[in-house]
N, C-alpha and C positions, 0 to 999 in steps of 0.2 A: 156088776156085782149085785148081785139080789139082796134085799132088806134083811134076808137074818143074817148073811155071810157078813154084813154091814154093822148089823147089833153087834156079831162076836167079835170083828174088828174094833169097834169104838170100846167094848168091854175089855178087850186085852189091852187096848192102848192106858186106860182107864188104872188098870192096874199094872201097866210099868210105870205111869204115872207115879203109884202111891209108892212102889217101893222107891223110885229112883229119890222122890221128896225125903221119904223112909233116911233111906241111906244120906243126902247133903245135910238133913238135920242131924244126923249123928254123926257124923264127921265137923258141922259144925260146932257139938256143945266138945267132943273129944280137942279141938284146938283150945275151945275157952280155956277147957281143962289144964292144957299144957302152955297156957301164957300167953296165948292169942286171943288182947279183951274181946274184940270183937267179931270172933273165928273166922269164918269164912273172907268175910270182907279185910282182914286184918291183912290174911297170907295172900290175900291177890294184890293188896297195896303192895305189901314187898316186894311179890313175884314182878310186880310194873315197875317197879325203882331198881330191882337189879339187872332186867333186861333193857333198861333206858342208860344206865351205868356201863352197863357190860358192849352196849350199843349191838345186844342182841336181836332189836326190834327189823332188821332188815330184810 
């Protein structure tokens, strides 16, 4: 892969970066929203407790 083929790749990566940040930041403040104090981290605790319960971790 030659160096500009290399710039546009690091550039696209660069900017799925920001949307992907983009997007988990707003999907995180939309859970605060909806009663999840601490969004993100909130619904992965539960999502760990109901597959530890469910003994879905297999």
């Amino acid at each position: 892969m030659d160096k500009k083929a290399q710039e546009q790749k690091v550039a696209y990566l660069e900017f799925v970066n920001d949307q992907l940040l983009s997007e988990i930041q707003y999907i995180d403040r939309l859970l605060k929203i909806i009663g999840f104090p601490d969004g993100l981290e909130t619904i992965k605790s539960a999502a760990l407790e109901v597959i530890e319960e469910e003994g879905l971790n297999d």
